[in-house]
N, C-alpha and C positions, 0 to 999 in steps of 0.2 A: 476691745474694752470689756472689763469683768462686771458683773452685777450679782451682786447679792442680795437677793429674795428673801426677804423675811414676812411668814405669813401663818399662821396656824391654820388655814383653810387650805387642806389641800385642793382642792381642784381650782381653786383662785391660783395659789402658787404653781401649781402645774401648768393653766392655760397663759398664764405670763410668762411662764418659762419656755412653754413651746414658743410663742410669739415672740418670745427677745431673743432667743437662740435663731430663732428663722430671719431675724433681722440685721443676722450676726453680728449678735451681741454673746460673748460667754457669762454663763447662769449658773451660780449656785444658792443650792436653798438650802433656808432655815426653818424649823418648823416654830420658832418661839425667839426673843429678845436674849434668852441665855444662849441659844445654839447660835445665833444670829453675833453677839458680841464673842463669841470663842472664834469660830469660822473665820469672823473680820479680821481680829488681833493676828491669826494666823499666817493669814493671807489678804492682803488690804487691798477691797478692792476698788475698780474706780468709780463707782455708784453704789448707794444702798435704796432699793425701793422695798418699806417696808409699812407693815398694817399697821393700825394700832391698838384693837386688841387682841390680846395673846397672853398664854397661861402663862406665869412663871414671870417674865418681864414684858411688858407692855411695850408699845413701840416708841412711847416719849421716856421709858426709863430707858432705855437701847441708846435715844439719842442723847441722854443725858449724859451718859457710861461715855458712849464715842467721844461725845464733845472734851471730856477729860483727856483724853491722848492726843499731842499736839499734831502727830499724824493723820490719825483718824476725826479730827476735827476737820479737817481740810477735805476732806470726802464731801461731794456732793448726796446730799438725800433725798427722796421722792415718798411722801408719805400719803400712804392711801388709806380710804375711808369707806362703808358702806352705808356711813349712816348721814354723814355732811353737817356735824353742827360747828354752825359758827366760833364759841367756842376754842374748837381742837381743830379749826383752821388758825384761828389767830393765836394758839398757844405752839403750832407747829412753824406758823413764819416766826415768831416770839426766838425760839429756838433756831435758826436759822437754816429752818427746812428751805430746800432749794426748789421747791414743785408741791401742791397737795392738791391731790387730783378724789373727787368722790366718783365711784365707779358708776353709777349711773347717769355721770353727765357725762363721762368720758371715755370715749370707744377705746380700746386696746392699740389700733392704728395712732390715736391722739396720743395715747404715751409714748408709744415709740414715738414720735415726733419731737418731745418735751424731753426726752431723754438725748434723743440726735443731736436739740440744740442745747444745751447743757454742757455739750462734748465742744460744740463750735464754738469757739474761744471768741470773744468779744474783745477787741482789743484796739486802743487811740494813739498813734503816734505826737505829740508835742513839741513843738520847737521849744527849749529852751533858754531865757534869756541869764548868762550869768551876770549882769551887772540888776537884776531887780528881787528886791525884798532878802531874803536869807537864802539866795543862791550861793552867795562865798561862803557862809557856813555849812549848807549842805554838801558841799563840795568837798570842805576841810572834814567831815563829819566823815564821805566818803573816800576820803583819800583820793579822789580826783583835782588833777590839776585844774585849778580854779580859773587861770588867763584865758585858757583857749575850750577847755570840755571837749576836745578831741580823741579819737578814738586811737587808742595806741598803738594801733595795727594797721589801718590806714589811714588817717589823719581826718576823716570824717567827722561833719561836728555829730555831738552825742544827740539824741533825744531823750523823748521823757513818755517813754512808754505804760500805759494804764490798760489794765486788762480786770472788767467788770468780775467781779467774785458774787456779788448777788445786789442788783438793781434796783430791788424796792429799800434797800436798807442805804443805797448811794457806798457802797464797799467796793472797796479798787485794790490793786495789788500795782502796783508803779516801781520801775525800774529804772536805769539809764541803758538805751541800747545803741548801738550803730546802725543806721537805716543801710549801711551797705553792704554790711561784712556780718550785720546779726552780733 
């Protein structure tokens, strides 16, 4: 998994970068919200943990820029803080920071943890009933056969898979899968 470092403190961004590289995680840093939004567009990585302030672009103009590409919207973020105000915690969930961690409550080890489970996909299988509420329209909507919701490949019924995108805001991502063949 890639992470991109965005911090204007070097030795901040350096001691995260030792620690997520040793956690094997790959690191690249930014020294600012410009270098940090050029690097990403480049090369998109699967996390961004970044400060929030910083000369040139700030770390909520960074997520502002991100949130605009339907790519890089989909990026998880991890925004960090030295100072804790309330605030620019509730304006970085607001934005739908995925983590904001202020460094003096939160050991180095605690981020890698937060960042681990970020990675471990959350995810509900569902039986699905086709005969209740606008199940025959989502069916028609999907171009699934509406009689059976079987699985075309081996004839398994379909579920209704939900995989949490961010918790506090109740956000899912929901598919139909095969519980047997995927």
């Amino acid at each position: 998994m890639k992470i991109l470092l965005v911090d204007d403190d070097a030795n901040i961004r350096s001691m995260y970068a030792e620690i997520l590289a040793n956690a094997g995680f790959l690191v690249e840093e930014a020294a600012d919200g410009v270098e940090g939004l050029d690097k990403a567009s480049k090369n998109v990585p699967d996390l961004i943990f970044t400060g929030i302030d910083m000369p040139r672009m700030d770390g909520f103009a960074l997520i502002e820029s991100l949130k605009k590409d339907p790519v890089m919207a989909k990026v998880p973020i991890i925004m960090s803080s030295h100072r804790g105000r309330r605030e620019d915690e509730a304006k970085a969930k607001e934005m739908g920071v995925s983590e904001f961690i202020v460094y003096v409550t939160v050991t180095p080890k605690q981020v890698v943890e937060k960042i681990k489970a970020l990675f471990q996909k959350k995810a509900y299988l569902l039986k699905f009933n086709r005969d209740e509420l606008d199940a025959q329209k989502l069916a028609s909507d999907f171009q699934i056969d509406s009689m059976n919701y079987k699985c075309h490949k081996c004839g398994e019924d379909m579920v209704l898979s939900l995989e949490i995108i961010n918790a506090d805001n109740h956000e899912f991502r929901a598919r139909f899968i095969c519980p047997a063949c995927g």
